[in-house]
N, C-alpha and C positions, 0 to 999 in steps of 0.2 A: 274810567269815569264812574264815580257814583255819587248819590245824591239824599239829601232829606231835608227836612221843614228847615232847616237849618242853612245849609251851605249844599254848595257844589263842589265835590271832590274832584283834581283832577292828578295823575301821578304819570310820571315820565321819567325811562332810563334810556339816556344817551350813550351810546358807544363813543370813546374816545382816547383814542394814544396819546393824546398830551393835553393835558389838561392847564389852561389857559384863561387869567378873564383878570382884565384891570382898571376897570370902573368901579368905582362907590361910592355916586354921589348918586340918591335918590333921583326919578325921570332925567336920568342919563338918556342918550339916545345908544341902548341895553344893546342894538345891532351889531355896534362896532366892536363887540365882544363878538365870540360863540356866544349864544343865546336858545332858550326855548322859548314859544310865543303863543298865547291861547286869543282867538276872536272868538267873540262872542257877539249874535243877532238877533235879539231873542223874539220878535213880531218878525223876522223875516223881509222887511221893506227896505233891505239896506241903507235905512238910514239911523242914526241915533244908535253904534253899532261899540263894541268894547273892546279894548287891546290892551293885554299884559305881557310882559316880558320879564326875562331874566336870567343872569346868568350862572355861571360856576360860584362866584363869591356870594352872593344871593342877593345884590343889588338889582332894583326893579325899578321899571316905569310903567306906570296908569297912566291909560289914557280914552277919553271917549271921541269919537269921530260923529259929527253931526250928521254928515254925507260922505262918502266917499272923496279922497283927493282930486281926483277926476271932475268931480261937480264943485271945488271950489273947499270942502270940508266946510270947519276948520277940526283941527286937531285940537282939543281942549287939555291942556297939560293940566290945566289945575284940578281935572276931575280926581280924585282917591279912590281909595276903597278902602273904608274903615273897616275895623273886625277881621280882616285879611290874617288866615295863619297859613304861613310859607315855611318850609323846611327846605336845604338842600343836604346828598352826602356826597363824597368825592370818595371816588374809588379809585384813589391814586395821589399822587402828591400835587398840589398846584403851581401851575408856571414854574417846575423844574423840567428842565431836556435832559435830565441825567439818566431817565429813567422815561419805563415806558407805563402807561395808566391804563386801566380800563376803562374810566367813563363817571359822570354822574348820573345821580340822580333828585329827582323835586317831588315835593308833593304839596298842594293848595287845596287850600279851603276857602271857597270864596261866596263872603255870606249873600245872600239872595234880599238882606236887608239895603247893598250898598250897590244893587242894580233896579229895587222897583221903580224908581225914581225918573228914569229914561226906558226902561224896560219895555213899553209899549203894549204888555201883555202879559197875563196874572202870574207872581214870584212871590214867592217859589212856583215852580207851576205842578200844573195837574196831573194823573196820573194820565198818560196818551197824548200828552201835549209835546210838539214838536219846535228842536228852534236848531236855528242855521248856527253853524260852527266851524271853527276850523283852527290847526294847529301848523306853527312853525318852528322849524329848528336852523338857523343861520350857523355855517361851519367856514370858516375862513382859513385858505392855507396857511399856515405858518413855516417859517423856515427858523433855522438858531444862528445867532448871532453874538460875539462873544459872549454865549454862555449864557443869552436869554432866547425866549421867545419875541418873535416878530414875524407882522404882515409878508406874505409874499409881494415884492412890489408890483402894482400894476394888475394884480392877480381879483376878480370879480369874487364876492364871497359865493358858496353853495350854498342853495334854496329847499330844504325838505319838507313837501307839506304830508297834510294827511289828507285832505281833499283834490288830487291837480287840478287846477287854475289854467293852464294852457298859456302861464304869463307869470314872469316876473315880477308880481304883483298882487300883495295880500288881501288888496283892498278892492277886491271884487264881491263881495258877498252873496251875491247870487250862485256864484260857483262854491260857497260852502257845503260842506257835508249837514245832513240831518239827523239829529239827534234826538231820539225818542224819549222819552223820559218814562218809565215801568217802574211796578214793582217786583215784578216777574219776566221770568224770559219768555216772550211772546214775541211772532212775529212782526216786523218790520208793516211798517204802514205807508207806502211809498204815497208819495204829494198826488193827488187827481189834478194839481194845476200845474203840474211841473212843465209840461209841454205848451202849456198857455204864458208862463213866467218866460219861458223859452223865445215864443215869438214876440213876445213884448220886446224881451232883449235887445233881441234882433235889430228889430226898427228903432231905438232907442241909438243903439251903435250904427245904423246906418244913418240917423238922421244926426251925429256927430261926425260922421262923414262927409257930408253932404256940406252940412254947415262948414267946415274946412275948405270944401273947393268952393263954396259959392258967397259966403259970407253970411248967410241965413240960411233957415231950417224951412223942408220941403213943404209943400200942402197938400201935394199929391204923392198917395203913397208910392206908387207905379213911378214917382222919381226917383226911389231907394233903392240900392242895391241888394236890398233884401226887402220885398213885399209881401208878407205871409197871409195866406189867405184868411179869411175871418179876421183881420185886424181892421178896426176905423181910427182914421189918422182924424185929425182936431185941432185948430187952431188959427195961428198964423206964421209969418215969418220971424219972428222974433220968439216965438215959443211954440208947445203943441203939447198935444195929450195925443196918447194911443190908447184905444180899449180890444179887449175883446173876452170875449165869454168860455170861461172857463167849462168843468164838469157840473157845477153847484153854484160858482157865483163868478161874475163882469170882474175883470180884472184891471187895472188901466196905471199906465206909466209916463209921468211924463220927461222933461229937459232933467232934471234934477234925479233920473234915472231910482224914483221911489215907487215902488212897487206897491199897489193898494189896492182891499177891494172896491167895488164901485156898483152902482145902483143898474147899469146898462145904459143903452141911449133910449131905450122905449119909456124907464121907468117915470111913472106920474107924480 
């Protein structure tokens, strides 16, 4: 990864013995290929959150996620990314099993013009400014077949991130990695609220638990299977807010699992 007033560089090489990929119709759903996948979060509230993908031929799909699928999203197909400069190279021949490949590789440019817009937070951004991210590579068995590539049947594709999730499932953003953004190699600046985003979680997932066996969301937190201390639950059965007080500032989450700060319950 590097970066300037410009764009966000991102560059990736796959290892691969056969090299495979037969979509090319622009927001293809890019999965059902081998694919590499970059999330982008850039305010960290998992919400309003960015997903690009792509494969070996260098067909791509953009897309932006309002919320999480979990919360209802929706997935925005019609979002772009103009100014977008993508490369791919193949280190080996494509879709032949005659032979064995080494793998690709990508590299993106992806201008910071065609994210202020949902961004929720200054872009390009500053020097020490931090945003949530995370990378995929989806790798599907393949077996040959007179003399092409195919699916293994029945066969689940494999999931590679750069952040583990603890799930089959990209659309976590909380569990994204942080990415500092320097001019210089300086140390890492780990989150003062990472432990506080932590218990919010918690109760968040516990009160989508809840709602599951009971039909509505708890009042009382001591009903959740996870009650972290310093957290104040809020609301009613139909919805809720959780807060609690981070190192520097009140943190609070509600149903729609968006992460924001917050003024505390004392403030006037």
């Amino acid at each position: 990864m590097l970066w300037d007033d410009a764009y966000l560089y991102i560059g990736a090489e796959l290892e691969e013995p056969h090299l495979w990929a037969t979509l090319t119709e622009h927001d293809s759903v890019i999965f059902q290929d081998n694919d590499f996948e970059v999330f982008l979060d850039p305010d960290g509230d998992n919400h309003n959150y960015f997903e690009y993908e792509i494969n070996a031929l260098g067909t791509d799909w953009d897309l932006r996620l309002v919320k999480p699928y979990r919360d209802g999203g929706p997935a925005l197909n019609s979002w772009e990314i103009p100014g977008l400069r993508k490369a791919v190279h193949l280190a080996g021949t494509l879709n032949d099993p005659s032979d064995v490949d080494r793998g690709w590789s990508l590299e993106l440019a992806i201008p910071w013009s065609a994210l202020v817009e949902h961004a929720g937070t200054v872009c390009p951004p500053k020097t020490g400014d931090q945003w949530r991210i995370n990378y995929s590579r989806v790798q599907w068995d393949l077996r040959i077949v007179e003399g092409a590539y195919g699916k293994v049947p029945d066969a689940p594709e494999h999931n590679w991130v750069w952040s583990p999730q603890g799930a089959v499932d990209m659309h976590r953003p909380e569990l994204w990695g942080y990415v500092q953004f320097e001019e210089s190699l300086v140390p890492f600046r780990p989150d003062p609220d990472w432990a506080t985003k932590c218990r919010l979680m918690d109760v968040y997932w516990s009160q989508k638990e809840y709602k599951t066996a009971h039909g509505e969301y708890a009042t009382d937190i001591h009903q959740l299977s996870e009650a972290p201390e310093g957290v104040l639950l809020l609301g009613s059965r139909q919805d809720f807010t959780a807060m609690a007080e981070g190192a520097f500032d009140w943190w609070e989450i509600g149903s729609d699992s968006r992460l924001t700060r917050t003024e505390g319950p004392d403030a006037s």
